[in-house]
N, C-alpha and C positions, 0 to 999 in steps of 0.2 A: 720486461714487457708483459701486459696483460695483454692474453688470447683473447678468443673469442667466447663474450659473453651472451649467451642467449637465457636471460634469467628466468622468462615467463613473466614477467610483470603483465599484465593488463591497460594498456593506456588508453587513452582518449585525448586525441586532440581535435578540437574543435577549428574552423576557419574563421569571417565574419558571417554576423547574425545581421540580415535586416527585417525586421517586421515591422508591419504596420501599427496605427494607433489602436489597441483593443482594448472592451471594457468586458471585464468582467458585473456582474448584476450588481455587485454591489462597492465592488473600489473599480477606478480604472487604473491599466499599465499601461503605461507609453513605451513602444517601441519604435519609436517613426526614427533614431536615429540608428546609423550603424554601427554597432557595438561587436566587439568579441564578446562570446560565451565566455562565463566563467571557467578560470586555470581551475580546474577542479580534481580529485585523486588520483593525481600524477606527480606529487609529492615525493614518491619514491625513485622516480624516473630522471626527473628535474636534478635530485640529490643525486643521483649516479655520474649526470653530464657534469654538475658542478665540481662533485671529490677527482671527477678523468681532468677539468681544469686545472683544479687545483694542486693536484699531487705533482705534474708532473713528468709522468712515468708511461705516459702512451700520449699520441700527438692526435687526440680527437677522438671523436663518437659517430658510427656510421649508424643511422636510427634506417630499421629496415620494415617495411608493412606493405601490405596492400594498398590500394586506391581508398583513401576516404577516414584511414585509422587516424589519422592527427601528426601525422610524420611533421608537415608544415609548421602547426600550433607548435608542436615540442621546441622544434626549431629556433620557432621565433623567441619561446620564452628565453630557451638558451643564449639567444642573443640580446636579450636584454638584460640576464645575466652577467654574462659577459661586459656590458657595457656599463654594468652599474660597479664594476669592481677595477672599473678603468682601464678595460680593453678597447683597442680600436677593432669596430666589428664590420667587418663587409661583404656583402653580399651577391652570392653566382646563383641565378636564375638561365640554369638549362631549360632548351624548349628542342622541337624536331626542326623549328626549321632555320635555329644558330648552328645545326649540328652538321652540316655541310661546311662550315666554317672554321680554321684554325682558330683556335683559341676565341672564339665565336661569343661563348659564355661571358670570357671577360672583358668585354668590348666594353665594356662601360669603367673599366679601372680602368684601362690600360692605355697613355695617350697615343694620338695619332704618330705615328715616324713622320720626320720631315724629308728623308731621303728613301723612300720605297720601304717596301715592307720585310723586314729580314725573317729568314727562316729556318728551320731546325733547333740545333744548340742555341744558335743567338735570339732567335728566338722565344724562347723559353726564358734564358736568361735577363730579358729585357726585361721580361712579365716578372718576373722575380725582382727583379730589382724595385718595377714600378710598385709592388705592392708593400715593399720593404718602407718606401720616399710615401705612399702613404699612410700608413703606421706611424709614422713620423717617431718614433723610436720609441712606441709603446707595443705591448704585445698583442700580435694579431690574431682576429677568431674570423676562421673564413667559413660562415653561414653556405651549404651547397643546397639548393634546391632543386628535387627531380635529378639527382646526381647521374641516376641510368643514361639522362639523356643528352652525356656533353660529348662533344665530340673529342678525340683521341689526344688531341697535343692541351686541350683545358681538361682532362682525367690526370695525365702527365704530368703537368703543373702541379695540380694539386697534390698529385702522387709526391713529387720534389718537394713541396714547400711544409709537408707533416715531415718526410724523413728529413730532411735536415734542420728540424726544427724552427721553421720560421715562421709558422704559422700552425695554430689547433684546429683542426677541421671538424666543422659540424657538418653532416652530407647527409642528407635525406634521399632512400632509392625506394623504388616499386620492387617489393621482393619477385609478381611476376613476371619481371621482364628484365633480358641480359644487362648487364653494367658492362663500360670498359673494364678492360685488362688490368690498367694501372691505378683502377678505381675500387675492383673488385679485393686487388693487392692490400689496400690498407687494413683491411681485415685478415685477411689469408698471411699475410707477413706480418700479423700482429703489432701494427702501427698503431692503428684503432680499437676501440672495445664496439663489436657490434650487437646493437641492441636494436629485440625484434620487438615489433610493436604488436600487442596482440586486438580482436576488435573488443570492445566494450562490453564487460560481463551488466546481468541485471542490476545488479545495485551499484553498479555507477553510472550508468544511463540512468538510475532516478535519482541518485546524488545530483545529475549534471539536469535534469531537467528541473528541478527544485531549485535548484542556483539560478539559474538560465531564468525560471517566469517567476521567480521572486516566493512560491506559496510552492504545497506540499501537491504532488499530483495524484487523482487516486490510482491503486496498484494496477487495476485491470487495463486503465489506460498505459500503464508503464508495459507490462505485459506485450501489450498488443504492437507498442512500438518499438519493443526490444527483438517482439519477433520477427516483425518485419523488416526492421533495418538490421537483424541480428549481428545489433551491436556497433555497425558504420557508422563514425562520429557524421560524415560529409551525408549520407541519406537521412541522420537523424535530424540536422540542423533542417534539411530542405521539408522534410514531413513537418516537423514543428515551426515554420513558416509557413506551410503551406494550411494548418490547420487554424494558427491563431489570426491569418489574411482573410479566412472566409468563417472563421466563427464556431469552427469545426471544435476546435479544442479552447473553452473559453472558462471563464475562473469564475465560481458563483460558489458563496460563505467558505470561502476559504480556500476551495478545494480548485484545484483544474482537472480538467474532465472531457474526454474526448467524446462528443456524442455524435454517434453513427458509425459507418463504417469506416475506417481508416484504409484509405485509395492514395495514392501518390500522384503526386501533383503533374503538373505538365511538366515543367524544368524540372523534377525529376526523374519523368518516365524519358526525358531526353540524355541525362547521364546515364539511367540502367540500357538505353536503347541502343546504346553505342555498342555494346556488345552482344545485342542478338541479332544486329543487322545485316550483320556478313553471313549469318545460318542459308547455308544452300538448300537448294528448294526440295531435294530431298529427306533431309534431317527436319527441317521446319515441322512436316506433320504428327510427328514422334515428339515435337518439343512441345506440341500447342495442345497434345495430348497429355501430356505430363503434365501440363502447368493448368491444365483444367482438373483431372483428375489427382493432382497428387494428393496426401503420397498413393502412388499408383502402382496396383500388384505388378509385378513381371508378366502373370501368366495374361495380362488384359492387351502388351504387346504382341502382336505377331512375329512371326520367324523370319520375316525380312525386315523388321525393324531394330534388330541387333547391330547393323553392319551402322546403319542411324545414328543408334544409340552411341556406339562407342565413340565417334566423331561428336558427338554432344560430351558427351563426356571427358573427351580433351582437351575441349574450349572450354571445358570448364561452367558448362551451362545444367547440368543435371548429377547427379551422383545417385550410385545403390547404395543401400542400407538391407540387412537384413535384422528380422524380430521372430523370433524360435528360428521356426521350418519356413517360414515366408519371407520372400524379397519381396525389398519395394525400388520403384524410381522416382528420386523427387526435385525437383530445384536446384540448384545448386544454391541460390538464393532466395528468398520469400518473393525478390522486387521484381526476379527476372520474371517471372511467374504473372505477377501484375502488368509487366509490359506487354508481356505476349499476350493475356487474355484481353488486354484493352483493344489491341488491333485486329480482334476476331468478331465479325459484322455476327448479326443474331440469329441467323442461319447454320453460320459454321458455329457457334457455339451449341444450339439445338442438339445440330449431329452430333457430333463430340460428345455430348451429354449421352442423347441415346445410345449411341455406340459403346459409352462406358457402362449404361445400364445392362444393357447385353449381353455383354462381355461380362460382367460379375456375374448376372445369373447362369449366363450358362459354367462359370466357373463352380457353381452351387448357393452359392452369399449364404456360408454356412456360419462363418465365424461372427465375432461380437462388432456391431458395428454394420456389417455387410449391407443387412436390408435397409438399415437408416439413408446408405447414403443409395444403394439402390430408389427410393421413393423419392430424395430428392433428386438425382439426376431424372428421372422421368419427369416431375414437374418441371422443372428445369428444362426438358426435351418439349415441355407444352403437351404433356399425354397427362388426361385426366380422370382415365377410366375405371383403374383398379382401387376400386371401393375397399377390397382387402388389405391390399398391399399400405395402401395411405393407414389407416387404424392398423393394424400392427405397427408402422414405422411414428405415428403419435402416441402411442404407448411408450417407446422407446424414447422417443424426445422428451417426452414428460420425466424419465426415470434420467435425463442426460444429467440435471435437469436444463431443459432449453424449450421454456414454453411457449418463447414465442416463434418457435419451428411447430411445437407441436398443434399452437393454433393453426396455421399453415398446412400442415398433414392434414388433422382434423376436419378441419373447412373443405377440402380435397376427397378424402372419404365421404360429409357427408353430402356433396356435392354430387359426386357417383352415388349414392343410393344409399349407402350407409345410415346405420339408425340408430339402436341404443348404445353399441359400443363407443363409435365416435362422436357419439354428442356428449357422451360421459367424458372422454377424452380433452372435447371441445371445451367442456363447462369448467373442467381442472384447468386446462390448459389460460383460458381466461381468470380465473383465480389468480393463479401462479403470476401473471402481468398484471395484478393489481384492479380487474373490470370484476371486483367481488358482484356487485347490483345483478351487470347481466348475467354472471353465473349462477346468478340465484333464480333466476328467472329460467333458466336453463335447465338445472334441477329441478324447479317446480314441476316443471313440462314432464319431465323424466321417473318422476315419483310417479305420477298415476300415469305413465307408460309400460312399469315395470312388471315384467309378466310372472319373476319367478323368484323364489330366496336370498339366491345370488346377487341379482339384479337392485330388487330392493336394499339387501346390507350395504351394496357398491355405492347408492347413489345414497344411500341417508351416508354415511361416511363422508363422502365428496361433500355433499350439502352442509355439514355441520364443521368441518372442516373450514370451509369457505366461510359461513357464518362466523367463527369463533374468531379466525386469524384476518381476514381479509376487511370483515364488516363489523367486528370486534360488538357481534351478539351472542354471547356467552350462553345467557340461558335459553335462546332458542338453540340453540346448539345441542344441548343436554335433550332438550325436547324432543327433537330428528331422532337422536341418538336412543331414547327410550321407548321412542312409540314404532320404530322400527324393531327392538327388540319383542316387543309386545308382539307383532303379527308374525316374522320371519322364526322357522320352526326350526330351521339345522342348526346342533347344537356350539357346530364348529364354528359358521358364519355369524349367532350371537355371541360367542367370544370376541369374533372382531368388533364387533359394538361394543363388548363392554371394555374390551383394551383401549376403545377409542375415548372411552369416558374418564376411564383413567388418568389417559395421556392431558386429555382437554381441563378436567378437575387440578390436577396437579400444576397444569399453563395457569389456571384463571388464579393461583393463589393458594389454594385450600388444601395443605400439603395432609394434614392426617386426614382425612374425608378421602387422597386419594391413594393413601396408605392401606386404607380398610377397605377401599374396593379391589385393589391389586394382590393383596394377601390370598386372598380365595384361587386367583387366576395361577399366580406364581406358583402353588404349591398342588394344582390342579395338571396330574398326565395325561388327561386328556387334549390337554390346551397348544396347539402347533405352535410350530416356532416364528411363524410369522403372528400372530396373537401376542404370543408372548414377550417378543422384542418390542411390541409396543407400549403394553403393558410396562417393561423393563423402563422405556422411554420417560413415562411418567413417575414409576417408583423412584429412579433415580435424581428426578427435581426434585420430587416430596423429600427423597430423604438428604440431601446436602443442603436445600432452605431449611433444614430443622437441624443443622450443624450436625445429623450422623455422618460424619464427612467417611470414616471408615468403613460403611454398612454400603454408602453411594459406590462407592470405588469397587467394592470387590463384585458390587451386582452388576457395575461395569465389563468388567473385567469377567465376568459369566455369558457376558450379552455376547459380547465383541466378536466372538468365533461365528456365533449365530448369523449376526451382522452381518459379516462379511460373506459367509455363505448365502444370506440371501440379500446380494447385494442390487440383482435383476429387478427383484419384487420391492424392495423397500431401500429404495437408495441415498434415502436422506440418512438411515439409521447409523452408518457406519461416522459420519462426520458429526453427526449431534452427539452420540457416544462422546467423539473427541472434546469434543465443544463442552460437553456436561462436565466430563473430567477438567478440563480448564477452569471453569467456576466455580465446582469446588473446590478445587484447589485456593485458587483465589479466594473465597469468603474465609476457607479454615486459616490463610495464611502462608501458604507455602509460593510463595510468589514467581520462584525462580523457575521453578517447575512451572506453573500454571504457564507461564509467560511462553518458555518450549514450547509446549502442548500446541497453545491458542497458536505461535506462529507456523508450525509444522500445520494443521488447519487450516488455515490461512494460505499459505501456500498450495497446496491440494485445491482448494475451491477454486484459487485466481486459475489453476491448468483448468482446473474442468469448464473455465469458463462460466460459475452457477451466481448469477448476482446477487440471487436472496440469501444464498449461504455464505458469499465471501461480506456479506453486508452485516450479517448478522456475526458472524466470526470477528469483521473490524472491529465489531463495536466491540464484542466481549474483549479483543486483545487490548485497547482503547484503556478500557476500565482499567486493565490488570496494568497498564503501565503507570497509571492515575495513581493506583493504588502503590506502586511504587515510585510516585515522585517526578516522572520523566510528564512533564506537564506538555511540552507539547509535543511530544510522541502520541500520547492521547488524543490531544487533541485532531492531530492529524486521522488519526482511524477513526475516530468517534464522527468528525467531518466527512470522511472517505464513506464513510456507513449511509449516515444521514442522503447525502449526495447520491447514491445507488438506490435507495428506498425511496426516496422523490422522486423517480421514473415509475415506481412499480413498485408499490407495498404490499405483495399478497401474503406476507407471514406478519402483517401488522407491528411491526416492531421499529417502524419511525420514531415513533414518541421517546422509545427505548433509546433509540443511538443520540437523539437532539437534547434525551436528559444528561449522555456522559458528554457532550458539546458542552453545556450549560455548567456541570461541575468541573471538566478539565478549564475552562475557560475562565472561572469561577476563582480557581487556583493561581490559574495565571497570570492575576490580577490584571484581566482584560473584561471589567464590567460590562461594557458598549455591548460587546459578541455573549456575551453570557447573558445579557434582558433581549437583544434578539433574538437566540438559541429559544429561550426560552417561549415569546410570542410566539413563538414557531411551534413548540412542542405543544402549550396551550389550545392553541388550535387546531391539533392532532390529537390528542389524547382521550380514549373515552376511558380508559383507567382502569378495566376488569382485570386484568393480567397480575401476571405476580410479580413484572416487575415496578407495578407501582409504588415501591417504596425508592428506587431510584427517582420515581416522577418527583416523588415529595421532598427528597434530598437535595434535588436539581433547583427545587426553588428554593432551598432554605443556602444553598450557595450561590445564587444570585443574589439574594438580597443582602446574605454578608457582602461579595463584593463592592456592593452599591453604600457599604456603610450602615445600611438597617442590622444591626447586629441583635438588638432584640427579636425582632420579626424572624430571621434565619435561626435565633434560635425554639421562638414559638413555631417554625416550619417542622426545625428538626424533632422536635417532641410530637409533633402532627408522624411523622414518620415512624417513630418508635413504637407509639401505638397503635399505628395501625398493622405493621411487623408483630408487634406482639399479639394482638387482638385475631389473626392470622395462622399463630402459631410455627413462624417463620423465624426462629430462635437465632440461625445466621443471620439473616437481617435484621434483626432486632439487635444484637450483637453491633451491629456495621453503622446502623444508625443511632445508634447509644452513642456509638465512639465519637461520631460526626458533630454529637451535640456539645459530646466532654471537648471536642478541640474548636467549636464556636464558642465556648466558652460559658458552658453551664454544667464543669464537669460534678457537681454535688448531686447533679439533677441525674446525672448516668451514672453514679458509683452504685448505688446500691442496689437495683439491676442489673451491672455487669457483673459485681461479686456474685449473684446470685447464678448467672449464664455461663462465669465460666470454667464451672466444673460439668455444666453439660452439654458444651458445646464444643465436637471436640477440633484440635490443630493448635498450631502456636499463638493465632490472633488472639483469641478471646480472651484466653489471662493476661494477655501483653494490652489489653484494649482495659481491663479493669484494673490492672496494677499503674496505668497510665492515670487513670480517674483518679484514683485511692491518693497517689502523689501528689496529683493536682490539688484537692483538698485537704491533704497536709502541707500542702507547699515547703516540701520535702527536698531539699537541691538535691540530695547523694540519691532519694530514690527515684526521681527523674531523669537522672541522667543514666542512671541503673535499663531504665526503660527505655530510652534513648536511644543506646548501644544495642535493646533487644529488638527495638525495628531499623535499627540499621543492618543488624544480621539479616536480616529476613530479606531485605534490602527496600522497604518501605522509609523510605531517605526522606521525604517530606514532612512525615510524619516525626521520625528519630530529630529531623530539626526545629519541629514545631518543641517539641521534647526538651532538647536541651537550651533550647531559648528561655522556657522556665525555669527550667533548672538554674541556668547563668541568674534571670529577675529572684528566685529564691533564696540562694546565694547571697544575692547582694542585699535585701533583706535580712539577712542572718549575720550582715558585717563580716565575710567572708570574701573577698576582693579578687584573691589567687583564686578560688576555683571557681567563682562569676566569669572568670578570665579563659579558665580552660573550658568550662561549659559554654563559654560565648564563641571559642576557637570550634568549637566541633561543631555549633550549630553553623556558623559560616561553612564548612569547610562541607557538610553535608547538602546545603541549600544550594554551593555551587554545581552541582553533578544534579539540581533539580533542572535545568531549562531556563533559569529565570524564573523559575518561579514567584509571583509575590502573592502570596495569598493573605488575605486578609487577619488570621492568626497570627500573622509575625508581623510588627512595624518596621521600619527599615531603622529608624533613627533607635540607638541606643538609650535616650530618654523616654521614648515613650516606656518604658517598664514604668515608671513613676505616676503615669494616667491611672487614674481609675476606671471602672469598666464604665460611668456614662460617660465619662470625657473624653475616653478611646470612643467610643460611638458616633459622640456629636463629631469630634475630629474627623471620623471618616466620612460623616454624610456631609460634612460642610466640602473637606477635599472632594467628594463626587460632585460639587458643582450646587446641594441644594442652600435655599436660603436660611436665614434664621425661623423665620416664619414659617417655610416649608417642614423644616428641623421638626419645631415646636407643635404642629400640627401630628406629626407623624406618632410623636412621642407622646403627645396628650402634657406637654407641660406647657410654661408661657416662653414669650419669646424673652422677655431677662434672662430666666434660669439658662433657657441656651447661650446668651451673651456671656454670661457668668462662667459658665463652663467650657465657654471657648475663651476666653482670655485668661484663664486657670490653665487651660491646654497651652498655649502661645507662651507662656512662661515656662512651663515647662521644656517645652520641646527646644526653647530659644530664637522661636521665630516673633514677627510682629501681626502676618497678615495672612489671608484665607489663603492665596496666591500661594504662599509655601509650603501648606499641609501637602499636597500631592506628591513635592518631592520629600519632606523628612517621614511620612506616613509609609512610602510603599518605594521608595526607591525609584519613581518613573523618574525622565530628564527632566531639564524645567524646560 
């Protein structure tokens, strides 16, 4: 017999889903019917019920969780397991009020007696027999639901019918509440393997929510609903009905996206409310306390709300925690929290509020954190007076970062009286949400208000800041930045000016320009370490866009300590460091790494809550998956990015996420989303940044996908040179490669050979030994190359690779290794997503095309005419008829209608 298995699996089961009809802006989903959620990574759980059927050797599986884990779902799959492998499967639905009833449960198997009801042994025996006659002499799976709540002689039963082997028992119990005796036995007597159901970690509440609304959701919304249902399959289903019913969480270019607050619906604050209903009216004030304030110090308690407390605490409605030398009291769960504060009218929430203001200060609100939430509970409490307290606690907000709190503080201070501090506060803080205009307007005011050194460095900093990132005027920016330095005399305070020009010179593209202003700074002791780490900020773009990938890293790696010690003052510094190392990494090549890097980042921002930096972070993880072939991983971040930046662009950098949209999508041979990416980006882009050679890239893979394969590659040569013109040696490197794999690699050979001995990492010579192949149409050294980005694990590319290699090959009359070079590019392009990018045809004939007949083939498959063709290309429309029925011979079709499926693989 197997004991008792409690293996730690994590499951999730889901009940029914009903939702409404919702449209996201740009597809709709129909949910008007009732559907189960998708059986989603419960694979391992499923496989343990089926090897306990199948073996044998134990008579069932007691699945044990809480309220809302999936105990049901698990169940049911099990029984449809069971009934697909030709078990007779039937079903006990306990409830409390069959449980006053012998064998109550199985009133539905069991028929009526025609002579009175017998009892005890015979009893039992009868129900045994009845369930035998229906089995009809195939083997039984007896499905138990809610097993805690059968009553003693249907526990009994069931008890009998696993030990004598008549039946497998599935039994689902509430682990908090007693089971019968003879229920509890199938485990304790090792009849059963009992398996505990745990609730839903993060990444399968977003595997399950991805399944569930059909598209990728962004992370911060996953976040938010992981914390709040933390992890209940039954509160996650009813939030996410409750949000797609009123519009709350709705789908637009891709992405689903929870906008606003996430509140729990009414039928759900009616299943959390069933257990803080019975709170007696003493522990009630201690609970409404907690769930306002959590997490909430101990010392904010009084001495008679211990005895309270601990009675909350056995219900299971609060729990301590302790962090160093400090306790807290918190929830026991995020929702109970939400119940209680929804039933507290605006008054009792006031006091509350005040009362926990009071309570902290007079505790001291010494530690990190303290004053923040001090200033919001007073506004909160409707107290508007402390002009200090508000600017100090917007200061804080702004470094969370959480600007649109520190708007909030802000407006509060300068509402009370406040003047230069918090309208500096105000002006960032508006930046930061994307309202660059009025912040400039703000600053303006602010500039000739400034009375002193300080004042003046503060606000040209803020001012060109805003300028550069929000309102993307670069060289007004420089301007702020130098005519501030002109009149401000301390020498400390014009170093932050000139760090900032560094930093901003370095963003707008101009990596040696901000090489040679940063040189003087870095090597200056005079220069403080807040100066300096921003100074570092810039040197380290300058120098990884010029391929010193070795020089970026270790000046990283000098910063970092700096960083973190001033993490108060400059809070962005420590996660851009991260972020910097991620993309260099990525350009030199080291993918595996970059890819850690960028998702450890990533994670960090989604806690802190920071939108601009988990937006800016997608993107860059986005790119680094692109770059390694996972086509829609990327596109999902690159989406996720874009989708955050459309609320609120105050780092400017939309255009940036909608260009890796445009090339992941690009890849994916999803044209349609890559020309709207793109009008998107178009519209967005005023193009001073450095990273406009993605912008230029982003349309020369659009118009490959669309079949313009000339045009994408006169894009990609638009790109090269302006990289190079630049002196952005990695980008110039990135976009060479871009053009050798559209298909002009003679035009990027002799440029890459020349970059890649000084550009350092593994890409750059794996990017010109790719070239050099390609115009020798070399099969052994392509496929040479092939295997060197498939180490790297750049897999799209390693199969773009060896698909040449196979067409070289078979030019060389070499058939056997056309064969294994065609096996490795399949085998690499599966681990892509689906991938179909426009560099690979799907059909084994098109190697035979020539490059205008692959062309017109592709723009005829996207739908255009002959005449459209012909126009595009500057030839007539014969020469395109001519060359599309040269195509059609080839490939073994007759008609236009078929190029989409032998060109790219889509269905017909």
């Amino acid at each position: 017999m197997l004991g008792r298995m409690s293996n730690g699996y994590s499951i999730a089961g889901l009940a029914g889903l009903l939702m409404r009809r919702c449209l996201g802006r740009d597809r709709a989903v129909d949910h008007t019917a009732r559907m189960l959620w998708p059986f989603t990574g419960r694979d391992a759980e499923l496989r343990l019920v089926g090897e306990a059927l199948a073996g044998g050797s134990v008579g069932g599986v007691v699945i044990a969780g809480q309220a809302g884990v999936g105990k049901t779902r698990l169940t049911t799959e099990a029984a449809e397991l069971s009934g697909a492998q030709g078990c007779a499967v039937e079903w006990v639905r306990a409830s409390r009020s069959a449980r006053s009833i012998p064998l109550g449960a199985f009133a539905a198997l069991i028929p009526a007696p025609e002579h009175g009801l017998p009892e005890g042994v015979e009893l039992l025996a009868r129900a045994r027999q009845a369930l035998a006659e229906r089995a009809a002499g195939r083997r039984l799976v007896l499905c138990v639901d809610d097993g805690q709540l059968l009553d003693d002689a249907s526990a009994t039963l069931v008890h009998q019918v696993v030990a004598a082997g008549e039946a497998f028992a599935v039994v689902s119990v509430r682990r908090d509440e007693p089971a019968p005796d003879a229920l509890r036995a199938l485990w304790k007597d090792e009849l059963c393997v009992l398996l505990e159901l745990a609730a839903l970690a993060r990444g399968e509440v977003e595997a399950l929510l991805e399944a569930a609304l059909g598209d990728p959701i962004d992370g911060s919304s996953v976040n938010a609903l992981w914390e709040l249902t933390q992890g209940n399959a039954l509160f996650l289903r009813e939030l996410v009905r409750h949000g797609v019913d009123r519009g709350l969480l709705s789908r637009h270019a891709g992405v689903w996206r929870w906008r606003g607050k996430i509140e729990a619906s009414t039928r759900l604050a009616e299943l959390v409310d069933v257990r803080i209903e019975d709170v007696g009216e003493s522990e009630r004030p201690v609970l409404e306390l907690v769930a306002v304030g959590a997490p909430l110090e101990h010392g904010l308690l009084e001495p008679g709300d211990l005895a309270a407390l601990g009675t909350l605490e056995r219900s299971e409605l609060v729990q301590r925690r302790t962090d160093g030398r400090r306790r807290f009291v918190d929830v026991a769960h995020p929702l109970h929290g939400e119940a209680v504060r929804a039933q507290l009218t605006p008054t009792r929430l006031e006091a509350i509020h005040a009362s926990l203001a009071s309570g902290l200060e007079a505790l001291g609100g010494r530690r990190r954190g303290d004053l923040l939430r001090i200033a919001v509970w007073r506004l909160e409490a409707g107290a508007t007076g402390d002009a200090e307290l508000f600017a100090r606690a917007a200061d804080e907000a702004l470094a969370a970062p959480d600007p649109a709190l520190a708007e909030r503080l802000a407006r509060a201070s300068v509402q009370a009286g406040g003047s230069f501090g918090p309208r500096l506060a105000l002006g960032r803080a508006l930046s930061g949400v994307g309202r660059g205009a009025e912040a400039h307007r703000l600053f303006a005011d602010l500039a000739a208000q400034a009375g002193n050194d300080r004042e003046r460095m503060a606000v040209a900093v803020a001012s060109a800041r805003n300028l550069f990132w929000a309102l993307e005027r670069a060289e007004e920016a420089d301007t702020v930045l130098q005519e501030a330095e002109q009149i401000v005399a301390d020498e400390a305070l014009r170093h932050e000016l000139r760090a900032q020009r560094v930093r901003l010179t370095a963003a707008q593209g101009r990596p040696e320009a901000a090489l040679a202003a940063a040189q003087p700074l870095l090597g200056d002791d005079s220069v403080d370490d807040r100066a300096r780490t921003t100074v570092a900020l810039g040197a380290v773009e300058a120098l990884f866009s010029t391929g010193r990938t070795s020089e970026a890293l270790a000046l990283i790696d000098s910063s970092f300590p700096i960083a973190l010690r001033l993490r108060d003052e400059l809070p962005h510094a420590e996660v851009v460091l991260v972020g910097m190392r991620a993309m260099a990494l990525r350009l030199a090549g080291h993918l595996v790494d970059a890819t850690t890097l960028s998702e450890n980042a990533y994670a960090v921002l989604l806690q802190g809550r920071s939108a601009a930096g988990t937006a800016v972070e997608a993107n860059s993880l986005g790119l680094i998956w692109l770059a390694r072939g996972r086509v829609r991983t990327a596109l999902r971040f690159c989406r996720e990015s874009a989708a955050l930046l459309r609320d609120g662009d105050g780092v400017g950098m939309l255009a940036f996420a909608l260009a890796g949209v445009v090339q992941a999508a690009g890849q994916a041979g999803e044209p349609k989303a890559a020309q709207d990416a793109l009008a998107e980006m178009e519209r967005t882009a005023l193009g001073h940044k450095g990273f406009q050679v993605e912008l230029e890239l982003a349309r020369a893979w659009s118009a490959a996908a669309s079949g313009e394969l000339s045009r994408a590659r006169a894009l990609a040569s638009e790109a090269c040179a302006l990289a190079g013109s630049r002196g952005q040696d990695a980008y110039t490197v990135r976009a060479l490669h871009e053009l050798c794999r559209l298909g002009d690699p003679a035009g990027a050979a002799p440029e890459l050979a020349g970059l890649a001995g000084r550009v350092e990492g593994p890409f750059a010579p794996a990017a010109a030994a790719h070239a050099e192949a390609l115009v020798a149409g070399d099969g052994g050294a392509l496929l040479e190359v092939a295997e060197r980005f498939a180490a790297a694990e750049a897999l799209l590319v390693a199969a773009e690779a060896a698909d040449a290699a196979a067409s070289a090959y078979r030019d060389a009359g070499r058939p056997s290794s056309a064969r294994t070079a065609a096996a490795r590019a399949a085998l690499w392009l599966t681990k892509c997503e689906g991938a179909r990018p426009p560099t690979m045809l799907a059909a084994p004939q098109a190697v035979e095309l020539t490059p205008r007949e692959r062309e017109i083939a592709l723009l005829a498959a996207a739908g255009a005419s002959s005449r459209e063709i012909a126009d595009r290309l500057v030839i007539s429309v014969r020469t395109v008829d001519n060359h599309l029925q040269n195509a059609y011979r080839k490939l073994g079709v007759t008609r236009r209608s078929d190029l989409p499926r032998v060109l790219s693989g889509a269905p017909e």
